[in-house]
N, C-alpha and C positions, 0 to 999 in steps of 0.2 A: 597626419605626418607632423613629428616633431621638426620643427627651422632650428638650425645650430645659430645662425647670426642675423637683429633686426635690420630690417629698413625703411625706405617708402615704398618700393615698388617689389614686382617680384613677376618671373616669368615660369611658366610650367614647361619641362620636357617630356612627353611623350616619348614612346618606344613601340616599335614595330619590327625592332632589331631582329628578332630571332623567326618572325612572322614567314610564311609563304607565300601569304593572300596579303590583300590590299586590306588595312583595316581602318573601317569607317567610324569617323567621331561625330554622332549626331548632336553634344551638348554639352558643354562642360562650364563648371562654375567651382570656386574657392571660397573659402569661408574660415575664419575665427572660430576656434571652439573654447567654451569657457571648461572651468572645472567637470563641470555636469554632465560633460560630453555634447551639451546643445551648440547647435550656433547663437556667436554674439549677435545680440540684437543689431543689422544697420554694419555689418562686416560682409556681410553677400554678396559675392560678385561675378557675373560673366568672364567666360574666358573666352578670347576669340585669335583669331588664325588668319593675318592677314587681312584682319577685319574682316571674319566671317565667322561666324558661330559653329557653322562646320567645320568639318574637314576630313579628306583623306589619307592614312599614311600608306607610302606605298612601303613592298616587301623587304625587311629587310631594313628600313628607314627611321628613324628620329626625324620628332617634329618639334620645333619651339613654339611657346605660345607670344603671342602679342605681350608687351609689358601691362600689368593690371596693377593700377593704383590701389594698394591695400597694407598701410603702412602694420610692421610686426614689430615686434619685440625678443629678441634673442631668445631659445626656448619658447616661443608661441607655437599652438597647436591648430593645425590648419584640417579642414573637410575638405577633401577635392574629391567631385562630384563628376563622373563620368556616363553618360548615357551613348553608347552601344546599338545602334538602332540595327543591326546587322549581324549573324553569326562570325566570330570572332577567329573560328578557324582552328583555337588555340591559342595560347595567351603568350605574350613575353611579360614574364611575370617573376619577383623578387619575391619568395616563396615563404623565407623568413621577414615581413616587413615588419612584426612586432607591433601593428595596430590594424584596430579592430576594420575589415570589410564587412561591405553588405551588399547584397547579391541580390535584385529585385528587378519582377521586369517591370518594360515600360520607363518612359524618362521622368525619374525619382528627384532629378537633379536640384530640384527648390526644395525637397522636403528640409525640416531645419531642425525635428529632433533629435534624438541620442541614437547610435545605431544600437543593434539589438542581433546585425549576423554574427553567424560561427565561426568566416574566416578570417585570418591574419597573416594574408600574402598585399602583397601591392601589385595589382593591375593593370599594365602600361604606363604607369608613370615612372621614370628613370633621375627626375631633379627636379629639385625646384631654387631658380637662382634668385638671388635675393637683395636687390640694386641699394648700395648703401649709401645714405646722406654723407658719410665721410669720401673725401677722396683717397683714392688706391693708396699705399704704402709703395714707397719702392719694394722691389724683389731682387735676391741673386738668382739668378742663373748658372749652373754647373755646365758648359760644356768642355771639348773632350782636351781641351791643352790651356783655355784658361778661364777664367771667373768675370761675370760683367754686370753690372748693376744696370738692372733695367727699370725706371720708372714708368707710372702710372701704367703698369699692368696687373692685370687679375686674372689668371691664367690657373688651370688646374688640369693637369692632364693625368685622363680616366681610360685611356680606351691605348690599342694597338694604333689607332688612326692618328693620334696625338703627335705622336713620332714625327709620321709626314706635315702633318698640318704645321706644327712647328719649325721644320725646315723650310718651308712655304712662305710663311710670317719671317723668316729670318734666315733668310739664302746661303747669308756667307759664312753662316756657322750650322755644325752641327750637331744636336745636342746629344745627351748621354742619354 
């Protein structure tokens, strides 16, 4: 997965959005890839869920991950390792992800060479956020009668849910 912008920290989103079953995360771990396609030496790292290595999403659901200390560089290319200990049901799955999958059973999750599968979909992964050493920029805000400069927010809204969630955060107006 290409990162659009560096930081220190960085948190995985999970998806289960489109799922029926409950889909289980038996392992997950991030990594730095160099040119080569390998992992950077000593960039390895566990992902975990409420300080737990597992985790369940339920149907239907997004899951955040814990924040993982793994500083990046704007355009760095990240390995996110997923072990599946469970039939998946069927996948919520980003079909064009434009980089390389691999499909292996058993938890592959520490292997650190260059992948070598067929496919180039993305797997339950839906984001990855990416905690920046700068502070926020102000934002404007559009809603429906006038303009309001909101600072220290970083706000990006992705989904039909956005809508309400924003009205929630912010009662007395509503946005566009």
């Amino acid at each position: 997965v290409r990162l659009s912008a560096g930081g220190r920290r960085l948190r995985l989103r999970l998806t289960n959005e489109y799922g029926a079953h409950p889909l289980a995360i038996g392992a997950v771990r991030v990594a730095l890839v160099g040119p080569n396609g390998a992992v950077v030496a000593g960039s390895d790292r566990a992902v975990a869920f409420s300080d737990a290595a597992s985790a369940t999403l339920a149907p239907g659901a997004p899951l955040l991950s814990d924040p993982v200390a793994l500083p990046t560089k704007a355009l760095a290319r990240l390995r996110i390792s997923l072990y599946l200990p469970t039939d998946t049901n069927g996948c919520t799955c980003h079909m064009s992800g434009s980089e390389l999958a691999q499909v292996s059973a058993g938890d592959t999750t520490k292997d650190a060479g260059p992948l070598a599968g067929p496919a180039t979909y993305r797997a339950f992964l839906s984001g990855v956020e990416v905690e920046s050493a700068a502070a926020p920029a102000p934002m404007t805000k559009a809603w429906k009668e006038e303009k309001e400069t909101v600072a220290n927010y970083a706000v990006i809204f992705s989904s039909a849910g956005d809508k309400k969630r924003a009205a929630e955060l912010l009662p007395s107006k509503e946005p566009l």
